[in-house]
C-alpha positions in Angstrom: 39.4 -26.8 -33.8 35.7 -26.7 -35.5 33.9 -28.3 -37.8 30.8 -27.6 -40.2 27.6 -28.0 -39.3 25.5 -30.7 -40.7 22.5 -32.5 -40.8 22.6 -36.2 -40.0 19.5 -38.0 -39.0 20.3 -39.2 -35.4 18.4 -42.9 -34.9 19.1 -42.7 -31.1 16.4 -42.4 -29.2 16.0 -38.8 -27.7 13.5 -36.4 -25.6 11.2 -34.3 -27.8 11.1 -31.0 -26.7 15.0 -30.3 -25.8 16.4 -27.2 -26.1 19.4 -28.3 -28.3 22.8 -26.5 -27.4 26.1 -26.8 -30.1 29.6 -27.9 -28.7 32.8 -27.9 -30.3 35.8 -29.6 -28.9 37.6 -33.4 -29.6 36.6 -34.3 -25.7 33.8 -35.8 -24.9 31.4 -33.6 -22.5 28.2 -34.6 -20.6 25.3 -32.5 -20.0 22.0 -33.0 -17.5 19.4 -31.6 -19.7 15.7 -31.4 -18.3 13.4 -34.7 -18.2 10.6 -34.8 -21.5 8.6 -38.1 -22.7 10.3 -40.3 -25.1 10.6 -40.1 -28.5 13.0 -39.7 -31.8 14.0 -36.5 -33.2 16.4 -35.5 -35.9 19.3 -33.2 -34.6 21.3 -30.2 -36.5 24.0 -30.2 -34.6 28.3 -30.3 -34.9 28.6 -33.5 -34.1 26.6 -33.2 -31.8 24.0 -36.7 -30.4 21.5 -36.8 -27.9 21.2 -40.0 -26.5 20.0 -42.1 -23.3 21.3 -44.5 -21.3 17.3 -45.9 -21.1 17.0 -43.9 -17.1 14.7 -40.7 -17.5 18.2 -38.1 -18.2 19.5 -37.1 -21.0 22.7 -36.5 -21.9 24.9 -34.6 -24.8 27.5 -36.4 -26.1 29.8 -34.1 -27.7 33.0 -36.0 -29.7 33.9 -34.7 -33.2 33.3 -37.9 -36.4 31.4 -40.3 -34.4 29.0 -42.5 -35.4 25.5 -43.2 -33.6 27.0 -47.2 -33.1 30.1 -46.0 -31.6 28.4 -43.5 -29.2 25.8 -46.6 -28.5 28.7 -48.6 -27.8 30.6 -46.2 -25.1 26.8 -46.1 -23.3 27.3 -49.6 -23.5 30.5 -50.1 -22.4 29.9 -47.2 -19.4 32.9 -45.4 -21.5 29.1 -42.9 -21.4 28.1 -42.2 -17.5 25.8 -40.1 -15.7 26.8 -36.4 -14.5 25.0 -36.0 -11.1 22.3 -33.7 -11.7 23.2 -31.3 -8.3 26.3 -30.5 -7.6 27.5 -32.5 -4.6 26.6 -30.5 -1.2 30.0 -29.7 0.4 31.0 -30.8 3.9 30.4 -28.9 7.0 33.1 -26.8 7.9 34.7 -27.9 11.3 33.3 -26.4 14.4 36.3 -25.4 15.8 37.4 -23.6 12.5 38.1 -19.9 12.8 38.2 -17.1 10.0 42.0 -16.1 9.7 42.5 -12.8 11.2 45.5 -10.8 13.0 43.4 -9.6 15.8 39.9 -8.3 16.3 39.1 -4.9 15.2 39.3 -2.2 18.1 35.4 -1.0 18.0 34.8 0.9 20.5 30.9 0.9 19.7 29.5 -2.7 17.8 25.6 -1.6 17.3 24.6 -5.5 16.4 25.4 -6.2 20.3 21.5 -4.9 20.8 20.3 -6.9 18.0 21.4 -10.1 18.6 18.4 -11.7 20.0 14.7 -11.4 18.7 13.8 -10.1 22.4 16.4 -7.7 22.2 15.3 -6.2 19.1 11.5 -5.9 20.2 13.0 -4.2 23.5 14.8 -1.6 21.9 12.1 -1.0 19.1 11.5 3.0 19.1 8.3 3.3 17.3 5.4 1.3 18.2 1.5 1.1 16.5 -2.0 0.4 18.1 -5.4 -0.1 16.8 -5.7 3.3 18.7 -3.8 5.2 16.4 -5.4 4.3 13.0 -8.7 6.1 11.6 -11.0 3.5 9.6 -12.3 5.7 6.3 -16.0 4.4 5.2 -17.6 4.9 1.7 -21.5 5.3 2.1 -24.1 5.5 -0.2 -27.9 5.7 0.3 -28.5 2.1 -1.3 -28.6 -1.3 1.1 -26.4 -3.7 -1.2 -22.1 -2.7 -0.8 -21.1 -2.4 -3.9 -17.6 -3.2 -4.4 -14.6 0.0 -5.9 -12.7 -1.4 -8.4 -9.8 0.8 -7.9 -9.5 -0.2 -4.5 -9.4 -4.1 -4.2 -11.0 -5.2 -1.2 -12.9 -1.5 -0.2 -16.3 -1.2 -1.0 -19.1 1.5 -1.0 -21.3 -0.1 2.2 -24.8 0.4 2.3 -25.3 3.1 5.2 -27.5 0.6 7.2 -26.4 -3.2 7.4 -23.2 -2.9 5.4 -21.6 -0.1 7.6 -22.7 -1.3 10.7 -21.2 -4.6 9.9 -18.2 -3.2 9.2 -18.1 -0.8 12.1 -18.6 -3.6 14.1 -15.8 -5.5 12.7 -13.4 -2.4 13.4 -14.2 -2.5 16.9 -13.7 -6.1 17.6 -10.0 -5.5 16.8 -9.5 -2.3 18.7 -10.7 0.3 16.0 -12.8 2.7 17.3 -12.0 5.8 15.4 -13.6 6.2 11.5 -14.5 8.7 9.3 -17.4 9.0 6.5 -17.0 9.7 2.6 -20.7 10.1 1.3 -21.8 9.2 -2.5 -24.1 11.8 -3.2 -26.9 11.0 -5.7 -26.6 13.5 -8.3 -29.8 14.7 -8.2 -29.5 16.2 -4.8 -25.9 18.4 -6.2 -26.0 22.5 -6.7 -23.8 24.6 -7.5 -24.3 25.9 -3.9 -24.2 22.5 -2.7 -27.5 23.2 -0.3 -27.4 19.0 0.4 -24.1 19.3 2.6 -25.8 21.0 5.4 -29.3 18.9 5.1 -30.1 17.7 8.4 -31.5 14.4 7.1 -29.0 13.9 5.0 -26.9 10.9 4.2 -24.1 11.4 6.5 -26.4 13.2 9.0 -28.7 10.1 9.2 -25.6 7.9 9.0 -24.2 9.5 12.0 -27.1 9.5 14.3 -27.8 5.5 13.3 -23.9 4.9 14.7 -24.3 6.8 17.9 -27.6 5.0 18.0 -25.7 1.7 17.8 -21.8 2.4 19.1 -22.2 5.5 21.6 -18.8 5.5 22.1 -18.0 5.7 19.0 -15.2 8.2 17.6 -17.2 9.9 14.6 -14.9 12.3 12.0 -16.9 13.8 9.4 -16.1 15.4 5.9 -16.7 19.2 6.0 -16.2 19.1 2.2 -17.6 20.6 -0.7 -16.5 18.3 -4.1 -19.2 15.8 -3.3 -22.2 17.9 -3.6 -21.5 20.3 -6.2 -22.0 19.3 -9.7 -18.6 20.6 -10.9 -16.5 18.0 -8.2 -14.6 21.0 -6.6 -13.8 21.9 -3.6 -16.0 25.5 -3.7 -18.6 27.5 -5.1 -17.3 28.1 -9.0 -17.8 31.9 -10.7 -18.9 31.9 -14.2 -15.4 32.9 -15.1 -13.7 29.6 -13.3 -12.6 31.0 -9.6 -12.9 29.5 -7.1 -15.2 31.5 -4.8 -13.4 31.4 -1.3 -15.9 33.4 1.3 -18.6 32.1 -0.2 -17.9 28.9 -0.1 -17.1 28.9 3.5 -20.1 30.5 4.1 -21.6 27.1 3.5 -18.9 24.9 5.0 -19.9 26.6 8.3 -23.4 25.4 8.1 -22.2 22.2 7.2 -20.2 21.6 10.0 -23.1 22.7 12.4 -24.9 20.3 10.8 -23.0 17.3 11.7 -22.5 18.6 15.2 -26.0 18.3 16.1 -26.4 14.7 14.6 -23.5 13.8 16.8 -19.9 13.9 14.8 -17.6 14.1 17.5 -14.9 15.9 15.0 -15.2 17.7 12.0 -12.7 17.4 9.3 -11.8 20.7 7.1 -10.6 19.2 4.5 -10.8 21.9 1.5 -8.0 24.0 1.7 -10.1 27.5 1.6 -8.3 30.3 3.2 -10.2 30.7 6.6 -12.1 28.2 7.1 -10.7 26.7 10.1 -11.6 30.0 12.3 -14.6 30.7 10.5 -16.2 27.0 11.4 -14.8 27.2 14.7 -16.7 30.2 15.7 -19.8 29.0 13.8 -19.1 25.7 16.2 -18.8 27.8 19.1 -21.9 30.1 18.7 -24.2 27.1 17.9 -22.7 25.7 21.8 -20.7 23.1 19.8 -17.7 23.8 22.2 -16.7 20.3 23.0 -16.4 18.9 18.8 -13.0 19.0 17.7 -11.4 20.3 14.4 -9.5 18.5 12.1 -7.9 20.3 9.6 -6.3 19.3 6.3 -3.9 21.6 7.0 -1.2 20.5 4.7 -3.2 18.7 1.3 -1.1 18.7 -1.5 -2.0 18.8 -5.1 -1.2 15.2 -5.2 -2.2 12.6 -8.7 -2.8 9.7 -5.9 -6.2 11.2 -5.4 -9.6 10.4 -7.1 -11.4 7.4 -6.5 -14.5 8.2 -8.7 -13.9 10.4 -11.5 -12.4 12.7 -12.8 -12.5 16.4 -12.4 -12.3 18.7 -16.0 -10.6 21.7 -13.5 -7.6 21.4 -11.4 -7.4 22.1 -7.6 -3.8 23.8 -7.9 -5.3 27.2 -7.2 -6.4 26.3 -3.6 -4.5 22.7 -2.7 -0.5 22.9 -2.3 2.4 22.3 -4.6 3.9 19.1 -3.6 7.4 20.6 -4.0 6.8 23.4 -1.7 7.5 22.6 2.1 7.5 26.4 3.3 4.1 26.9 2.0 2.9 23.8 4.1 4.5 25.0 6.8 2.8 28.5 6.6 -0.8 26.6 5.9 -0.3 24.3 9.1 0.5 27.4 11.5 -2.1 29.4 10.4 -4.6 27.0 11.0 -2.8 26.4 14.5 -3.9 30.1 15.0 -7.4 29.5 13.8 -8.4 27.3 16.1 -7.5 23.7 15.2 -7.0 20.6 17.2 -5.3 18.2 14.8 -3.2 18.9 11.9 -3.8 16.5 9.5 -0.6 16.0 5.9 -2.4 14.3 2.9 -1.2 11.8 1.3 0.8 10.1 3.6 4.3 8.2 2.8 5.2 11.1 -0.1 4.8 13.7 3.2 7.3 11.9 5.7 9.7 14.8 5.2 6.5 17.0 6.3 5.2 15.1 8.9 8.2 15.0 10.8 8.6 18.7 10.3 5.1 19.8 11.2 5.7 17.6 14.1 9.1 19.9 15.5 7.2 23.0 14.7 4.0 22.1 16.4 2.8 21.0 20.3 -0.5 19.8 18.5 -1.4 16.3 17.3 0.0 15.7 14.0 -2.3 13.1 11.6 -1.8 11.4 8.5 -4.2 10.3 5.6 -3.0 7.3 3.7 -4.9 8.1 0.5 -6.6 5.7 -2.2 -3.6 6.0 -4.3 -1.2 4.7 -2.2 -3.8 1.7 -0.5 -4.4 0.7 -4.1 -0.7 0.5 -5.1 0.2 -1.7 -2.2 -3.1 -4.0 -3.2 -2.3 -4.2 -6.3 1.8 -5.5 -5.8 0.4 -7.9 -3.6 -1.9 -9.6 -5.8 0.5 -10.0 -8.1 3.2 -11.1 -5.3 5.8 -8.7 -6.4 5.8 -7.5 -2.8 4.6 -9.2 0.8 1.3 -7.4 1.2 1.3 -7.3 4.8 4.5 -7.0 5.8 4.4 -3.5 3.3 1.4 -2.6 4.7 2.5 -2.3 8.1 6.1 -1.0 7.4 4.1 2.2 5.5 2.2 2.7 9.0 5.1 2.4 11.2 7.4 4.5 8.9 4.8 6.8 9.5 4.7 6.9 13.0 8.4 7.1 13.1 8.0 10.3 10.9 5.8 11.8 13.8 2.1 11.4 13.1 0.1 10.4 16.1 -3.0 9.5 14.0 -3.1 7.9 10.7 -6.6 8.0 8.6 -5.6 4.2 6.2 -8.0 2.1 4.4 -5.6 -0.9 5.8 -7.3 -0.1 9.3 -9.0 -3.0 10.0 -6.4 -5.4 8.1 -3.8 -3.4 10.3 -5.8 -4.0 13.2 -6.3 -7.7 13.1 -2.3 -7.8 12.4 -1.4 -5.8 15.5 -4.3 -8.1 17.5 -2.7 -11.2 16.1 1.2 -9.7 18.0 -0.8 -8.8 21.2 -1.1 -5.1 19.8 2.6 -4.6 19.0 3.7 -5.1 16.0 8.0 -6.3 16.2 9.6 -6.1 13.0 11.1 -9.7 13.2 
């Protein structure tokens, strides 16, 4: 049955602000409705009265042709009663009760046997994590004040005197002992050539001698990298017509590496993804008596739009950086530096590269790295300051999922947050 709707003024006292709901029916039905201050209303309803028993619920009264004194009178008369407002908790089943079954399945193998205890779990955990295995990057700049990266919540660009020492410091007192340096190079000092990479009082020279200075043990990666000192942001030496000039540009990655030998990087990163360059700086390395400084190479750097953490370049890299859906070609880039001379293999980014890692790492008796770039920090920063995800517990899944995968190093900005995790679990970090 239904009935018109109407507007009747409705003298019963009622809560302002309730979200009014229509019922049709000859039975009388209560609601629980959420608790607002008093006050009268008028309600457009079928039939339909808000009213209070005087206690701080409210209840809908639904009955078709009746009047505010007759619904007043069944609150009276407690014809009108409350409707718990939770559902009453059920009882404990019975310890002794049993699910209903014929008989137990025959499984000959039950995996959750080994998982059954938290002890258990950590024992037979295959992949483990150490402040040993992560690379701390550092952003430097000539200034003294840090100066914080918007992009990268939490990262900043540390002065190269107080601010990085500070932070190396920090590193080290949770087992970090490995880091790397990203320069900001004043514009002024940029070429075309880019003659400031290889200036032996430059920033990252100057940086590196003040760290061995201060932490002698210190494991120091630098940047053999172009993009930072040239005007044009890339990775090489550009001809009038736009190409990249390969040779030429190695030409001056050589002296660059040299140059931050002798102020004391213990290895050198190739990180521009020039055909050559690995063997070329090796020899340079070698002829300068630089035999004991390592080689990192980027071996496998894809094309990847998680890069850039200070502007934007007008050209592409895709004429010298790797198709991210191309897995041969990394394979092919990572063995020929292998031939050339170098002593870690490095995948960038990271967790997009697991398939790689992992295959790099059955191809290759070298150690295998991974560089957790900007892009991927940032996105797990920014889901956990808006709580859509559990920051840490992300963080550290993308590090061990990466170990799993195979790399033996990983270069993350979460080094030191990863680090005081892992010092927090006694340096072993039990997903629990």
């Amino acid at each position: 049955m239904t009935s018109s709707m109407s507007r009747t003024p409705c003298k019963i006292p009622a809560m302002k602000g309730f979200e009014q709901k229509s019922y049709v029916g000859l039975k009388a039905a209560l609601y629980n409705v959420r608790t607002y201050p008093f006050g009268s209303t008028e309600v457009a309803c079928r039939a339909v009265l808000i009213v209070s028993n005087g206690l701080r619920t409210i209840l809908v009264a639904c009955q078709l042709q009746r009047s505010d004194s007759a619904i007043l009178s069944s609150i009276n008369a407690r014809e009108v009663f409350l409707v718990p407002s939770k559902p009453a908790v059920p009882p404990m089943p019975s310890k002794t009760a049993k699910p209903v079954i014929d008989q137990p399945l025959q499984i000959s193998r039950r995996a959750r046997r080994n998982r059954k205890s938290p002890t258990q779990r950590a024992a037979f955990q295959e992949t483990n994590i150490s402040p040993e295995n992560l690379i701390y990057p550092l952003f430097i700049h000539q200034g003294e004040v840090d100066i914080p990266i918007k992009t990268m919540p939490g990262r900043y660009m540390l002065g190269w005197r107080h601010g990085l020492i500070e932070e190396v410091a920090r590193a080290r007192d949770v087992g970090v002992n490995s880091i790397v340096l990203y320069p900001k190079v004043p514009d002024a000092l940029k070429s075309p050539t880019g003659e400031e990479a290889f200036n032996d009082n430059g920033l990252v020279q100057r940086t590196v001698r003040l760290l061995k200075d201060k932490f002698p043990d210190l494991v120091i990666y630098t940047d053999v990298n172009f993009d930072e000192y040239s005007l044009s942001g890339h990775g090489g030496i550009i001809r009038e017509d736009g190409v990249i000039l390969n040779d030429e540009t190695i030409h001056q990655l050589r002296k660059q590496a040299i140059s931050q030998a002798r102020a004391g990087a213990d290895v050198v990163c190739t990180s521009e993804m020039l055909d050559g360059r690995v063997g070329a700086v090796r020899a340079a390395l070698d002829a300068e008596g630089f035999h004991h400084v390592s080689i990192m190479s980027y071996s496998v750097k894809y094309t990847s739009s998680l890069y850039g953490r200070f502007r934007k370049v007008e050209l592409d890299k895709k004429t010298y950086q790797i198709n991210p859906a191309n897995s041969r070609e990394a394979l092919i880039e990572a063995q020929e530096d292998e031939a050339e001379g170098a002593d870690i293999l490095m995948v960038k980014p990271a967790v997009p590269s697991l398939d790689i890692i992992r295959l790099l790492k059955d191809q290759t008796l070298l150690p295998v790295g991974a560089c957790q770039v900007s892009g991927e920090y940032s996105m797990i920063k920014a889901a956990g300051l808006l709580k859509m995800i559990d920051e840490e517990k992300v963080m550290m899944e993308s590090l061990i999922c990466l170990r799993r995968a195979g790399a033996d190093l990983i270069l993350t900005y979460f080094a030191l947050q990863a680090a005081t995790v892992l010092c927090g679990e006694h340096r072993k970090f039990v997903f629990d």
